[in-house]
Structures are given as C-alpha cells and as structure tokens.
C-alpha positions in Angstrom: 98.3 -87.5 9.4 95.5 -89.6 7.8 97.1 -93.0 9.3 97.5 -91.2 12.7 93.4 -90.1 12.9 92.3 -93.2 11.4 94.3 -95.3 13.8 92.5 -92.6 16.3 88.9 -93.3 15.1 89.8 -96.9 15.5 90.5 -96.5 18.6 88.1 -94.6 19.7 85.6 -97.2 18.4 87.0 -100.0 19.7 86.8 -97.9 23.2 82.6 -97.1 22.5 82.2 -101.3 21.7 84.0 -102.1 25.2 81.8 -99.4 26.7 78.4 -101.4 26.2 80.0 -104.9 26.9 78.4 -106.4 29.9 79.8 -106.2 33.4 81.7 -109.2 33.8 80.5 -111.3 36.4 82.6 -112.8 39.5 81.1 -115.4 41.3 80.0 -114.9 44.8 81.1 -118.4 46.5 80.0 -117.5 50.2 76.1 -116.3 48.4 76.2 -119.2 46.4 76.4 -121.5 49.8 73.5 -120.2 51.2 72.0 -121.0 48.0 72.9 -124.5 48.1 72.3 -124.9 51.8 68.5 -123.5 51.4 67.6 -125.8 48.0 70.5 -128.4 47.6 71.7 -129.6 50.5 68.5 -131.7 51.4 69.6 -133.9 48.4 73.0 -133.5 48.0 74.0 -132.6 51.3 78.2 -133.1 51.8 78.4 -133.4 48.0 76.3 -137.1 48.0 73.1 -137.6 46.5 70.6 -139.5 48.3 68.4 -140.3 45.3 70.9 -141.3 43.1 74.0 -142.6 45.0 75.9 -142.6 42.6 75.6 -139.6 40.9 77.4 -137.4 43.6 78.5 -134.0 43.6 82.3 -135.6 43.6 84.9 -134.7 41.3 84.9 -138.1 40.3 81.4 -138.5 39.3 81.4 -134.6 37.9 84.5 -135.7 35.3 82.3 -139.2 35.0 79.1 -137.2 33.8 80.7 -134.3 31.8 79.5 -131.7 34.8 83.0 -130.5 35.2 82.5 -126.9 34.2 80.2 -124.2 36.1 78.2 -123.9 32.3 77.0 -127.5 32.9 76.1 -127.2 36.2 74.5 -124.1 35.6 72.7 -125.7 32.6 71.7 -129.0 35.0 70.1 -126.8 37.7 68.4 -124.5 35.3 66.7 -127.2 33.6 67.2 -130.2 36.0 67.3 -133.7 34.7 65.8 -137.0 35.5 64.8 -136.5 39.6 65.9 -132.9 40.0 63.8 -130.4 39.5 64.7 -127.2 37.3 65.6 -124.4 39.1 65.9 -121.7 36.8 62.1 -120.5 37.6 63.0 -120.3 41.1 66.4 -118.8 41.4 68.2 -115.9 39.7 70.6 -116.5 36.8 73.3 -114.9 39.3 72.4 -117.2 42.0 72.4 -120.5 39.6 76.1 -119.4 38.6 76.9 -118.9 42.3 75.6 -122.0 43.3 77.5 -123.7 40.4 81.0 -122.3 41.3 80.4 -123.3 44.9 79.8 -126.8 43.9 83.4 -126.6 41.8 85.0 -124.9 44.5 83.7 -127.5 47.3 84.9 -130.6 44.8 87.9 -129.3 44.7 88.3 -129.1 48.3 87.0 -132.8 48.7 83.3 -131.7 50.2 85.7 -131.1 53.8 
C-alpha cells in the first residue's frame, strides 16, 4: 500500500510540474510572411540579399554560415549582425520565431 500512494504522489507531482510548463509554441508560417514581407523583403527579397550578395537567404549559404536552425535565425534578427539591424526592439519574440521558420520553410521550398 505504501509503494502504491507513493507511486501516486509521484505522479501526482509530476502532473502539478507539467501544469506550470509553458505553452508550447507552433509557429505561425502565413504571420510570419507578413512579417518578412513588411521588414525583410526590402533586403532580402526572394531569399537574395542585396547588400551582401552573397550572404543569401539560400539553403546553401544558411548551411555555409551555420543559420540552419530557426534558434540562429532567431538569434541573427534579434541582434542583427554586420549591415542588419536588430530587430528584437521592434518585433515580438513570437513574430521573430515566425519570421525565422518562414525563412526555413521558404529554403526548403527553393524561395519558389
């Protein structure tokens, strides 16, 4: 009887710890176009980059510069780097990570 109600209680705790978790967080990808249309897309319209031709938003030059993952995009347009400006003042966290996983999703797809 003692194993059974303190394999209960366990379970019960583990249940309260879950409880105050944060919500996990899906990624809006339509939201996170408009996002990139209204603050991106003047430099890196299509995926390109007209200040720094090289540095494109293609899968190629993502894997090339280590921004292969939505944390480092999410970290680069937080904080920018070199000509881009940080955007973490300007946009929400939410709309950063939006913005991120439409970039991913649009390398993917070749920037059709």
């Amino acid at each position: 009887m003692k194993k059974f109600a303190l394999n209960l209680g366990m379970l019960f705790g583990a249940c309260i710890l879950l409880s105050f978790q944060a919500p996990s967080f899906a990624a809006d990808i339509e939201n996170g176009e408009k996002i990139f249309t209204a603050n991106c897309s003047a430099c890196h319209a299509g995926g390109n980059n007209v200040i720094m031709p090289e540095k494109t938003l293609k899968k190629e030059a993502l894997e090339q510069y280590g921004m292969k993952s939505v944390d480092a995009i999410t970290y680069q347009v937080t904080n920018g780097k070199n000509a881009m400006p940080a955007f973490g003042g300007r946009l929400s966290d939410s709309d950063i990570e939006d913005v991120a996983n439409y970039v991913l999703s649009q390398t993917e797809k070749g920037w059709d």
